[in-house]
C-alpha positions in Angstrom: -22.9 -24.0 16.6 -22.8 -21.6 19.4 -25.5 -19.1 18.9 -27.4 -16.1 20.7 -31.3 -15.9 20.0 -32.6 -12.8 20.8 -36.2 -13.7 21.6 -36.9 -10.4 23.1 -36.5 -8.1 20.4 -38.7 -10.7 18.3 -41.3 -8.9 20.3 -40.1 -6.0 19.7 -38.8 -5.4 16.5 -40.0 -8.9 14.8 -36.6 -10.4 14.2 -34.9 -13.7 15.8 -31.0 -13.8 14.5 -28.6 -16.3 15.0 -25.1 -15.2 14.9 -21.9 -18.3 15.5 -18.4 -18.0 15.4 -18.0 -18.3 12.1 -19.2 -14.9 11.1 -22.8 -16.6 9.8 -25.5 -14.7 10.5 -29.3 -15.9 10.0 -31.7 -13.6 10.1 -35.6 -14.4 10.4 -38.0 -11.6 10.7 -41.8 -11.1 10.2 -42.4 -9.3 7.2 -45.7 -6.5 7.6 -47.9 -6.1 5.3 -50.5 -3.3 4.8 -53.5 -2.3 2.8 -52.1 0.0 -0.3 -54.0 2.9 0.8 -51.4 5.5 0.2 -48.5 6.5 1.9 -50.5 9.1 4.3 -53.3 6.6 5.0 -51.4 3.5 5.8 -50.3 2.4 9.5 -46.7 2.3 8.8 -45.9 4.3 5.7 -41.7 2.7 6.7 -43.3 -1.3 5.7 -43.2 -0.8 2.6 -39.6 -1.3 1.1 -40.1 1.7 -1.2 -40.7 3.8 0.5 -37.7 3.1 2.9 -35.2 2.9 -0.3 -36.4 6.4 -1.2 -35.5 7.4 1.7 -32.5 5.8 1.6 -31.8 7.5 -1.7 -32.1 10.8 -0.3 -30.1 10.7 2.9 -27.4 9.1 0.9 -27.8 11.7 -1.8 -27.4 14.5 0.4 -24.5 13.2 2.4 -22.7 12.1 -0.5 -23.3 15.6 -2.3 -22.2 17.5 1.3 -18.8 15.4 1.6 -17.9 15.9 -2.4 -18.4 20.3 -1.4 -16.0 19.5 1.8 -13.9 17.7 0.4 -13.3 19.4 -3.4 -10.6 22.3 -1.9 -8.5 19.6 -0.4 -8.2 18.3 -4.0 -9.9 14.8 -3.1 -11.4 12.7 -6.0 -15.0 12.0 -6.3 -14.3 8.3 -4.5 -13.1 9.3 -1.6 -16.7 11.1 -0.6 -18.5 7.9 -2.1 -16.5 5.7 0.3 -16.9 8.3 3.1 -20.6 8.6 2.6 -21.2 4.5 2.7 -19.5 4.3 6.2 -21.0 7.3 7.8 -24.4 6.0 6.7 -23.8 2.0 8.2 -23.0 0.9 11.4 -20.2 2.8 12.1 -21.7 5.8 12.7 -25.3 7.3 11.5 -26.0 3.8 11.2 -26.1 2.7 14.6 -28.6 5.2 15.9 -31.5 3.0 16.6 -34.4 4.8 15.5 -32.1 4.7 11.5 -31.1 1.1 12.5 -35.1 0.4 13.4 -36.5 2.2 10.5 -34.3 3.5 7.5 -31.8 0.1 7.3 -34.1 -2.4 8.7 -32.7 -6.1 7.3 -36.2 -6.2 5.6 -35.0 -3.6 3.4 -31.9 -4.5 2.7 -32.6 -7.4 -0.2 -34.2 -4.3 -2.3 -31.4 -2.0 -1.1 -28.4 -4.6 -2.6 -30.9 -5.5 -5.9 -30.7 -2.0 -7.0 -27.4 -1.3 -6.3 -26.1 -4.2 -8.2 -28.3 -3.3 -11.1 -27.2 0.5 -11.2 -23.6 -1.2 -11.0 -24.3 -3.5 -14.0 -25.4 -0.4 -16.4 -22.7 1.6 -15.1 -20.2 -0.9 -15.9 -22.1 -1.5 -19.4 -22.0 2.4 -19.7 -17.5 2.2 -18.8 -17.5 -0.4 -21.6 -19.2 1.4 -23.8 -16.5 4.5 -23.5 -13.4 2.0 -23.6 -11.5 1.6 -26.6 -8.8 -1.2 -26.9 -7.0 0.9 -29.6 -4.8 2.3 -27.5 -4.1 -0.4 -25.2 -3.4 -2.3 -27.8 -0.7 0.0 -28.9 0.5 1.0 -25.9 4.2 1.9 -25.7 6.6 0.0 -23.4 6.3 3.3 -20.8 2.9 2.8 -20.2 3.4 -0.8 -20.5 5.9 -1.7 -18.1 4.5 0.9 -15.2 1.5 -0.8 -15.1 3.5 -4.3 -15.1 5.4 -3.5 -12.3 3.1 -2.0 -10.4 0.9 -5.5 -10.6 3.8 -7.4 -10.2 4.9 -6.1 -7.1 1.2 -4.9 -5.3 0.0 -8.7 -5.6 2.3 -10.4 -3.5 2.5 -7.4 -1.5 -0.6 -7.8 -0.6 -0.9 -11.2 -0.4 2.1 -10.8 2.9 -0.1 -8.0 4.1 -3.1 -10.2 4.5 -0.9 -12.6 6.6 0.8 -10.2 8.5 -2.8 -8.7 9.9 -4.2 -12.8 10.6 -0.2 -13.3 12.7 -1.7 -13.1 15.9 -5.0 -15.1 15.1 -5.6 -18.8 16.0 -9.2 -18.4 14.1 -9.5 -22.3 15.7 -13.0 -21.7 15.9 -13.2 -22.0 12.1 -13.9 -25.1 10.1 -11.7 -26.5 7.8 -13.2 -25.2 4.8 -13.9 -21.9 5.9 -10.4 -21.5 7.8 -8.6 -22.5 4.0 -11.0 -19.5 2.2 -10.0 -16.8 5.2 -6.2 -17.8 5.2 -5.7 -18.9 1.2 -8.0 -17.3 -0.9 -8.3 -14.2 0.9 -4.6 -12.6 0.1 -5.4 -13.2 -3.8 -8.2 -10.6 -3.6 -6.4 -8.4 -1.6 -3.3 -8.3 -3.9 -5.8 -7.9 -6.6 -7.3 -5.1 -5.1 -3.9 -2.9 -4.4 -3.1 -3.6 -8.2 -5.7 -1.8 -9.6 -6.2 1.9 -10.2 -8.7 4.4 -10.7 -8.8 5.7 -14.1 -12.3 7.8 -14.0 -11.2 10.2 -10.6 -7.3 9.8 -11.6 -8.1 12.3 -14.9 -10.2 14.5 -12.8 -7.3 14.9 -10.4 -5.2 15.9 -13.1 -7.9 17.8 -15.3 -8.3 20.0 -11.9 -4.4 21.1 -11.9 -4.3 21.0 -15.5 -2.2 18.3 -16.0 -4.5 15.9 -18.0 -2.3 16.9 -21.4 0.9 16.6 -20.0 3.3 14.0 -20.7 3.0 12.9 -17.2 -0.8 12.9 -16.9 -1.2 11.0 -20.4 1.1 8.3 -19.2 -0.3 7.9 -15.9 -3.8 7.2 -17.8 -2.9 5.0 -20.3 -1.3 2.9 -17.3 -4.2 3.1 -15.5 -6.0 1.5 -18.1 -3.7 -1.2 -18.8 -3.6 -2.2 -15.1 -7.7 -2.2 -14.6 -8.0 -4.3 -17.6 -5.5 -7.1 -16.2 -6.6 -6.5 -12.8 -10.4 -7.6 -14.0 -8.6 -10.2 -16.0 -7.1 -11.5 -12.5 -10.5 -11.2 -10.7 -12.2 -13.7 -12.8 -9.6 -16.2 -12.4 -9.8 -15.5 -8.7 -13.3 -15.9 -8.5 -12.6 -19.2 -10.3 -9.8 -20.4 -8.0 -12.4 -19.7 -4.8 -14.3 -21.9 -5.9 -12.2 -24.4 -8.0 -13.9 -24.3 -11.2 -12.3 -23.7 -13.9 -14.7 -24.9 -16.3 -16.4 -21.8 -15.4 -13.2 -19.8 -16.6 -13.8 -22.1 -19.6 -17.3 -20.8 -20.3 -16.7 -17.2 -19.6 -14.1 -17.2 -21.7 -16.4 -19.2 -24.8 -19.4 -16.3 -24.0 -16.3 -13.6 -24.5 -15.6 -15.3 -27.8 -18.6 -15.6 -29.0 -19.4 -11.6 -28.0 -16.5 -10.5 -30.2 -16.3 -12.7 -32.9 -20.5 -13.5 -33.5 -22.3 -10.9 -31.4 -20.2 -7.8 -32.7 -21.0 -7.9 -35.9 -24.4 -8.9 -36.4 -25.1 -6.4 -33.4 -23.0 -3.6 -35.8 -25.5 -5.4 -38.7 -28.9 -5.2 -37.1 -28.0 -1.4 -35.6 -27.1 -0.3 -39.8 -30.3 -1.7 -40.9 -32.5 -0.5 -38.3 -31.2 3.1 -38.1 -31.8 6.0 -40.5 -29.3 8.7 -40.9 -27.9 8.0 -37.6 -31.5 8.8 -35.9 -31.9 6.3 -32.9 -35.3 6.3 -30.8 -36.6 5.1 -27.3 -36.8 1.7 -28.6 -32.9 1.0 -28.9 -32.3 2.1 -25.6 -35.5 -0.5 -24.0 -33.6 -2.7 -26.1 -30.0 -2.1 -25.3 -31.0 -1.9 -21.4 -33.0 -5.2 -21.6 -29.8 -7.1 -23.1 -27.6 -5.7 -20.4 -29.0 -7.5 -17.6 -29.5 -10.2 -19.7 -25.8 -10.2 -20.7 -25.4 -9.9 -16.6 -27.3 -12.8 -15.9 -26.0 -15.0 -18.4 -22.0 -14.3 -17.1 -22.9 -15.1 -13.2 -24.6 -18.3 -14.3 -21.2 -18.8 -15.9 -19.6 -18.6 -12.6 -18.2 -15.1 -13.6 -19.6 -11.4 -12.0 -22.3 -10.2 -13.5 -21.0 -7.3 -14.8 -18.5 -9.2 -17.2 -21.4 -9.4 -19.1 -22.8 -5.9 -19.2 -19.1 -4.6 -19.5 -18.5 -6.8 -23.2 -21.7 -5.7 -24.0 -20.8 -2.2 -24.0 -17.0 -2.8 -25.0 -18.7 -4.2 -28.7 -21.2 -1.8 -29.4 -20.1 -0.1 -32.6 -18.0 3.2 -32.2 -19.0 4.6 -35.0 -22.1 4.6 -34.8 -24.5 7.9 -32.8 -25.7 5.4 -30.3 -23.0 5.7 -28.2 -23.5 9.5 -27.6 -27.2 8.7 -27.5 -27.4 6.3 -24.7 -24.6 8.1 -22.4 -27.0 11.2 -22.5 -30.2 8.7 -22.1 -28.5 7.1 -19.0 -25.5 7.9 -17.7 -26.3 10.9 -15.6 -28.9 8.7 -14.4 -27.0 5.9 -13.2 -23.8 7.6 -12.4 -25.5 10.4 -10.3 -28.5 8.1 -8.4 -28.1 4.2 -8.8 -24.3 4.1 -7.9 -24.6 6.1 -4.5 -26.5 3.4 -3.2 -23.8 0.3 -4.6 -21.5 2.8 -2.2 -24.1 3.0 0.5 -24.2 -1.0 0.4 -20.7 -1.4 0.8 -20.3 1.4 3.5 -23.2 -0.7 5.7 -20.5 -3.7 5.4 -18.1 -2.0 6.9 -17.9 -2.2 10.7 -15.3 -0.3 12.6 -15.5 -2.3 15.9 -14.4 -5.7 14.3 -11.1 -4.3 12.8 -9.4 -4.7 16.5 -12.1 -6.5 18.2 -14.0 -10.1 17.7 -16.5 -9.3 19.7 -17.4 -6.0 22.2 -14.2 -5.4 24.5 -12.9 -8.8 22.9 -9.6 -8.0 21.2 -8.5 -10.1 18.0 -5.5 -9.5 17.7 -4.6 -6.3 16.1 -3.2 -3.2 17.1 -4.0 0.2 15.2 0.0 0.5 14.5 -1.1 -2.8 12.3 -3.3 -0.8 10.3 -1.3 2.6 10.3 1.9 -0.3 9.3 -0.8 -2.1 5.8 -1.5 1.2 4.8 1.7 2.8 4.8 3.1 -0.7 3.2 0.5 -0.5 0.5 1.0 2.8 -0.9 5.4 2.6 -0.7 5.0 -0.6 -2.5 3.4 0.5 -5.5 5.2 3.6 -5.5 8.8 2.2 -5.2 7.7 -0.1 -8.0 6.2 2.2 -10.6 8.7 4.7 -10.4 11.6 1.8 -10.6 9.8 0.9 -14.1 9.5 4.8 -14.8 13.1 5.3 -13.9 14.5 2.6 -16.3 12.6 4.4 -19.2 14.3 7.3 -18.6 11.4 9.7 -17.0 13.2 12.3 -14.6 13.0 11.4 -11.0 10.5 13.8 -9.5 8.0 12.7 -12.2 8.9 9.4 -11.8 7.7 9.4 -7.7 4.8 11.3 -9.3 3.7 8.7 -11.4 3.9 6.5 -8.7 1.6 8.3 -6.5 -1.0 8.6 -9.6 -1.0 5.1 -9.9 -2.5 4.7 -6.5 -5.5 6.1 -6.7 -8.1 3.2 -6.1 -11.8 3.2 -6.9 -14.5 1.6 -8.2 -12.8 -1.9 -9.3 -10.9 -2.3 -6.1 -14.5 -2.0 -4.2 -16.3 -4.2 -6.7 -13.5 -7.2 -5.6 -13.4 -6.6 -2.2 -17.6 -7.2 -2.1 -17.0 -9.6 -4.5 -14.4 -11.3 -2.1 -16.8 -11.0 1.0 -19.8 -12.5 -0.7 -17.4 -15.7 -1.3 -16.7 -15.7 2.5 -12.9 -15.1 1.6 -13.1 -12.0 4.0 -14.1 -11.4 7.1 -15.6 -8.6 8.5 -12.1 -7.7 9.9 -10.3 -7.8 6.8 -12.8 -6.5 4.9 -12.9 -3.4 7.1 -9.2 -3.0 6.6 -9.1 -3.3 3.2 -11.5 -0.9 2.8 -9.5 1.7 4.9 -6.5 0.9 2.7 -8.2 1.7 -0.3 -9.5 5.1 0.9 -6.5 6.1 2.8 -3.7 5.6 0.0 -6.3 7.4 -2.2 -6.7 10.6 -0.1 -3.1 12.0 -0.6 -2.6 11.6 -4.1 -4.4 14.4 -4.6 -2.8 16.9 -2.2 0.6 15.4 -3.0 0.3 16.4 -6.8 -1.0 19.6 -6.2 2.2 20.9 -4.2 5.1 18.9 -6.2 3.9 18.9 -10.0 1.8 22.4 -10.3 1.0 23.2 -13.8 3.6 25.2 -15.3 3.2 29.1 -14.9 3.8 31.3 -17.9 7.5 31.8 -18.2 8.6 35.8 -17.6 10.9 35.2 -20.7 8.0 34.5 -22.8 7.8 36.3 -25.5 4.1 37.3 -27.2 3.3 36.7 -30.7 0.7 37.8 -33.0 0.5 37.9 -36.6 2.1 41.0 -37.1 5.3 38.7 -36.2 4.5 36.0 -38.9 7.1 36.3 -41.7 10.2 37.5 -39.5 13.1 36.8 -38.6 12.0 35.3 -35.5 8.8 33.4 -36.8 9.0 32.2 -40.7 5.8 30.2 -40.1 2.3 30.7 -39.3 1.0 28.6 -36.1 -2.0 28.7 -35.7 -4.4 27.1 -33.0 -7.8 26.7 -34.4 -10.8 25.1 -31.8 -14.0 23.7 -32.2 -16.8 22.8 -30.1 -18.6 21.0 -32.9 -18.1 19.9 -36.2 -20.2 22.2 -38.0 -17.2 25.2 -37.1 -14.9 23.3 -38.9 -15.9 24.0 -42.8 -15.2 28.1 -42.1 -12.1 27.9 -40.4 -11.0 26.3 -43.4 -11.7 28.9 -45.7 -10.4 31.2 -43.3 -6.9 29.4 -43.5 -7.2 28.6 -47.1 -7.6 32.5 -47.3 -4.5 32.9 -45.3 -2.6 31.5 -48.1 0.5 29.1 -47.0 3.4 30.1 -48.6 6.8 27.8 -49.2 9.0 30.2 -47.1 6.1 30.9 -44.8 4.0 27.3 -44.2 0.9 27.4 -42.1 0.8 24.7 -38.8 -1.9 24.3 -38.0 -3.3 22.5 -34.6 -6.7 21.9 -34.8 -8.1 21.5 -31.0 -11.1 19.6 -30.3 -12.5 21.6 -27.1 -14.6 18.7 -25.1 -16.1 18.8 -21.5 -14.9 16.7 -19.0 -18.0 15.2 -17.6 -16.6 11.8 -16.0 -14.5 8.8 -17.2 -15.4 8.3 -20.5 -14.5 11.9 -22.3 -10.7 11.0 -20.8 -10.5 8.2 -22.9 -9.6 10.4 -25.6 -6.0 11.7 -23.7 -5.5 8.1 -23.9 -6.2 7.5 -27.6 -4.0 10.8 -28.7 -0.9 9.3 -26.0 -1.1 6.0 -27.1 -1.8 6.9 -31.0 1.9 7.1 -33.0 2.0 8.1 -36.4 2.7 4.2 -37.9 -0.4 2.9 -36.4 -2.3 6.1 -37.7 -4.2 6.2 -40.9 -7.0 7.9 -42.7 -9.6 5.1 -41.6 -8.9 6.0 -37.9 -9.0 9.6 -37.4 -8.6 11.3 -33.8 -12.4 12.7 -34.1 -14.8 14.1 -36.8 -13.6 17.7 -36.1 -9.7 17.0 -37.1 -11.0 15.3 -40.1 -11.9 18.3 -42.0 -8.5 19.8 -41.0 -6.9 16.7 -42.3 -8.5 16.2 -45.9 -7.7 19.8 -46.0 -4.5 19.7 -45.5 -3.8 16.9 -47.4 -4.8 18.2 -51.1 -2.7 21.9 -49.7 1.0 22.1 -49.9 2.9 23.5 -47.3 0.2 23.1 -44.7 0.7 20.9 -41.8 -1.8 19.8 -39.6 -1.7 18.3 -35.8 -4.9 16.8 -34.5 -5.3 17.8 -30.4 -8.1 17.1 -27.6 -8.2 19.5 -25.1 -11.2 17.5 -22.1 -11.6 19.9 -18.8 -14.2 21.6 -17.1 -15.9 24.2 -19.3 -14.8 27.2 -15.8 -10.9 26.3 -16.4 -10.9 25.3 -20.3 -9.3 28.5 -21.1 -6.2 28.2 -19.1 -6.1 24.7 -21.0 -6.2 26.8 -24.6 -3.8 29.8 -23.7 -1.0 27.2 -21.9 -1.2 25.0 -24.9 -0.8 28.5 -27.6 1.8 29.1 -25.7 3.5 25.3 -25.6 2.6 25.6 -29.7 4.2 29.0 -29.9 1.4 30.2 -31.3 0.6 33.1 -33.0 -3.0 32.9 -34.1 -5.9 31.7 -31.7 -9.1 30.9 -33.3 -12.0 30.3 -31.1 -15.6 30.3 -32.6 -18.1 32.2 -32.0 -20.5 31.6 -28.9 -23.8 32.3 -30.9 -25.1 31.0 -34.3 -27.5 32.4 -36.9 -30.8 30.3 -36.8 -31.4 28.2 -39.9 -35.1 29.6 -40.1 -35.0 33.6 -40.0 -31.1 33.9 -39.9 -30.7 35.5 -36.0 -28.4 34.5 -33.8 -28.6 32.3 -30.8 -26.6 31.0 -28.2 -25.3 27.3 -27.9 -23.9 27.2 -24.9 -23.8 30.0 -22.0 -20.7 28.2 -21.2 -18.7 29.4 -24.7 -19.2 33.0 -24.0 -17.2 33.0 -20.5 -14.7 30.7 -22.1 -14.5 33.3 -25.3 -13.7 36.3 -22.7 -11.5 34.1 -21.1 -9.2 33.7 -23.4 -9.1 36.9 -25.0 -7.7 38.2 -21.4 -4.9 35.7 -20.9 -3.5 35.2 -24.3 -0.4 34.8 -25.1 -0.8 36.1 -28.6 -3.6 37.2 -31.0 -7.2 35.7 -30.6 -9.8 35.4 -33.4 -13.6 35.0 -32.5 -14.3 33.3 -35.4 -18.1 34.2 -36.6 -19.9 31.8 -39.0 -23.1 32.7 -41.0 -22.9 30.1 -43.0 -21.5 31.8 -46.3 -18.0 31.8 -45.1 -16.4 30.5 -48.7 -18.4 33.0 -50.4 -17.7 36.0 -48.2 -14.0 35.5 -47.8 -12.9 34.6 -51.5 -14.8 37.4 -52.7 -12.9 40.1 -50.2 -9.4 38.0 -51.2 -8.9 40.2 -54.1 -9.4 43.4 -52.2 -6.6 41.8 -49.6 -8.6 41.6 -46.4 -11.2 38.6 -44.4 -14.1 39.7 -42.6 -12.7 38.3 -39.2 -12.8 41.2 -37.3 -12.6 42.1 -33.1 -9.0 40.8 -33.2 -7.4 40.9 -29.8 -3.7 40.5 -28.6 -2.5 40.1 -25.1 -2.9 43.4 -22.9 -3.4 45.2 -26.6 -6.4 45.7 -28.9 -5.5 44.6 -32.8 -8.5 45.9 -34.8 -7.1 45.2 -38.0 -8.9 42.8 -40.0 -6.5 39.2 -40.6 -4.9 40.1 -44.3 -3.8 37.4 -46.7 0.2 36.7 -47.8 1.3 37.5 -51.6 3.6 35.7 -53.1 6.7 36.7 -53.6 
């Protein structure tokens, strides 16, 4: 084994590597220890490996939160300054200063580094279990369907020929057999694998920023992106299995899968019912939920499988029904999202190593050329776009949106950078490919973004466009009443319906009704909801699986009222641009009543008013401004049944401050007579 011992820096840094030809390194170092006076009274405050990974956690923090300011106006997703932030930080750049290389990522800090990035990993892979539903997967239509098909079909063997085309020029005769057959055999699987998946978290915040999330486009891009992460992590465990030719190990991961869904689920769903009181969950779930995670980890990777298969089932059978799920996303997940998984991408940045993309050693060339890597990355984002918008093409979806989809379905992230580390850990990548794998992932990634902002803007209010307010309702140009009632919460719901009830539906004149769910986009698992409403159909829908609690008010309602008609909607964005989401969808509804609730409500102890969210107020002005047609602020004491049905004789509803587009409407909301 040809080697290089550095006995001088032993003396002078306390570490001896040994580094062969077969891209081993062995690292032996003395390891310090000091008296736990403190941090200010010890030698060497940078000895102890907390103190290191805090600082670790800061730099990372800070660089990570800098590059996501930079980088928001040139519509980049969240990934690309997580990948960005990982590379600047390793070797490549910040990382190869010596007094960071000596101090901040010493190798004697990099075991605790790696442990806690995996864990924040595993409970953030729990925590995207958690917020999956296989509802609508399972009744996804043949759009959604086939476009993620194709696009698998086509990006695996593409990138399996990539892989070869990069190692054309390389003898790699200084590898043994066995390691030669992992680099050259088993190493295309993982890169095919890697260009088939797609982003499905930072793919809805591309299209929540330009407004596209409802769309037709943007719910069909998302309910591919689904489908093809869940048989992409389907074709990561067999890979991991064909690495290492077990496939007993498939065998077991697939029994402890069973066993979760079929034994686990429901005496989990059991023991939650029995120990929780009127939905009221305590500290002690969540030590216990946490606890089983890792467990749930650790029992998957002694199956041969990643450890977060387990933590990912665990949270994919936790009952939906029940308040937990709510409770442990607001326990955790800004936690883990927002400090543990910076550090997963600082781990994989400090793997990547620009110098060994064209060079084996310093000034030793390998082989490739940058027109190589300029020729895999152009190859890897035309091959999945040719294919998707093919599929998209044969079921009948206009060109330009067609090519669209096809560049949505490129955004990569988080599952593309779990198999690539998977990969290297299994010694099926080098350094070099690794590197370039890792380039391809973040450069077909950064255009989707810019590309959808300048071919598919959100569609501008029509000139033509004609406002409508309830003074229209009952014309000739609008028979029916449409009305677009939202809620933050369920606890709005019980007055609108009064309020409606009030507005009494007529035969020639029928209320529809669109009752909007209004919900914050705060990361991946709010957008699973676009996905439920564009892969729900009205055959698979029944009164056991309602859209959310809000709708089902609306629902009962109109189901015991004749000539009401009700259409459950989900409107997820960002609290600053939720009212462009409200007034484009009055208008898509034609629209002629908006009712928004109030921003304040009465206390239940002396009656007074106080806000719920700062937020509501600025989206209630909002909207009144941009309107296409009349707007309600909807304010509920409480006593809305009594107060309305006792002013319906007199003709008139105490909803007052109506307001239509560029006009003031005073006039209190009036019920119809029958004729």
């Amino acid at each position: 084994m040809a080697s290089v011992n550095y006995t001088n820096e032993l003396n002078k840094k306390g570490y001896h590597l040994q580094v062969d030809t077969n891209d081993n390194v062995t690292v032996c170092y003395l390891k310090y220890y000091s008296r736990n006076d403190g941090l200010w009274r010890t030698e060497n405050p940078l000895i102890n490996s907390l103190h290191v990974l805090v600082i670790q956690l800061v730099l990372t923090l800070f660089l990570n939160h800098v590059l996501v300011f930079l980088l928001r106006p040139l519509r980049q997703p969240r990934i690309v300054a997580d990948i960005l932030a990982g590379v600047l930080f390793g070797p490549s750049a910040i990382g190869n200063i010596d007094v960071i290389r000596r101090t901040t990522l010493s190798f004697n800090s990099l075991l605790t580094l790696e442990t806690i990035a995996n864990l924040g990993l595993v409970y953030y892979m729990f925590l995207l279990g958690l917020e999956l539903d296989f509802r609508p997967v399972i009744r996804a239509g043949k759009k959604a369907l086939s476009i993620a098909v194709a696009g698998i079909l086509v990006s695996v063997p593409v990138g399996w020929g990539l892989h070869y085309y990069v190692l054309r020029n390389q003898s790699h005769t200084d590898l043994k057999g066995d390691e030669q057959e992992r680099l050259l055999k088993r190493g295309p699987l993982f890169w095919g694998i890697s260009l088939a998946t797609t982003n499905f978290a930072d793919l809805a915040r591309i299209l929540a920023d330009l407004k596209l999330l409802q769309s037709e486009i943007g719910r069909l891009a998302l309910s591919a992106a689904v489908i093809s992460d869940m048989f992409s992590g389907f074709f990561f465990m067999i890979a991991m299995a064909f690495v290492n030719f077990n496939w007993w190990l498939v065998g077991l991961t697939s029994v402890f899968i069973a066993v979760f869904i079929f034994v686990v689920r429901p005496a989990l769903s059991w023991v939650l019912h029995i120990t929780t009181k009127k939905d009221s969950h305590n500290e002690l779930h969540v030590c216990f939920i946490l606890s089983w995670i890792v467990i749930c980890g650790f029992i998957t990777d002694a199956c041969g499988a990643h450890s977060i298969v387990g933590a990912f089932m665990l949270g994919a059978i936790m009952p939906k029904e029940l308040e937990l799920k709510s409770f442990l996303v607001e326990r955790i997940g800004n936690f883990v999202s927002s400090m543990m998984m910076p550090l997963f991408y600082l781990v994989v940045g400090l793997r990547f190593n620009v110098d060994r993309i064209l060079y084996v050693r310093k000034k030793e060339p390998n082989g490739t050329t940058k027109f190589d890597v300029m020729v895999v990355v152009a190859l890897a984002f035309t091959a999945k776009l040719v294919a998707t918008s093919i599929a998209a093409l044969i079921n009948k979806i206009k060109l330009r949106d067609s090519l669209i989809l096809g560049v949505l379905m490129n955004t990569k992230g988080l599952l593309a950078l779990i198999i690539l580390s998977s990969a290297r850990d299994l010694k099926v990548l080098d350094q070099q490919m690794f590197a370039i794998m890792l380039i391809i992932v973040w450069g077909i990634t950064i255009p989707v973004g810019p590309i959808l902002a300048f071919t598919y803007r959100s569609s501008k209010r029509s000139p033509r466009y004609k406002h409508r307010n309830i003074q229209s309702v009952g014309t000739k140009t609008s028979t029916d009443f449409r009305i677009l009632a939202c809620t933050h919460t369920v606890t709005n719901t019980s007055g609108m319906v009064d309020l409606i009830e009030a507005s009494n539906p007529l035969e020639h004149s029928p209320i529809h009704l669109f009752a909007v769910n209004l919900v914050e986009l705060t990361g991946h698992a709010l957008a699973m909801l676009i996905v439920h409403d564009a892969c729900k159909s009205s055959k698979h829908r029944n009164n056991a699986e309602p859209s959310n609690s809000a709708s089902n008010a609306f629902e009962a309602y109109a189901s015991q009222r004749e000539n009401v008609f009700v259409q459950a909607l989900t409107i997820v964005s960002a609290y600053d641009t939720m009212h462009e989401d409200i007034c484009t969808l009055a208008e898509d509804k034609n629209a002629n009543l908006v009712i928004i609730p109030f921003h304040r409500k009465p206390n239940i102890d002396d009656g007074m008013l106080e806000d719920l969210n700062p937020s509501f107020l600025s989206i209630n002005k909002n909207v009144i401004e941009n309107s296409p047609c009349t707007v309600c602020v909807f304010v509920d004491r409480g006593l809305a049944a009594c107060r309305i049905f006792s002013n319906y004789d007199s003709g008139s509803i105490s909803a007052r401050g109506v307001r239509g587009h560029k006009n003031i409407d005073s006039r209190p909301h009036k019920p119809r007579r029958k004729r």
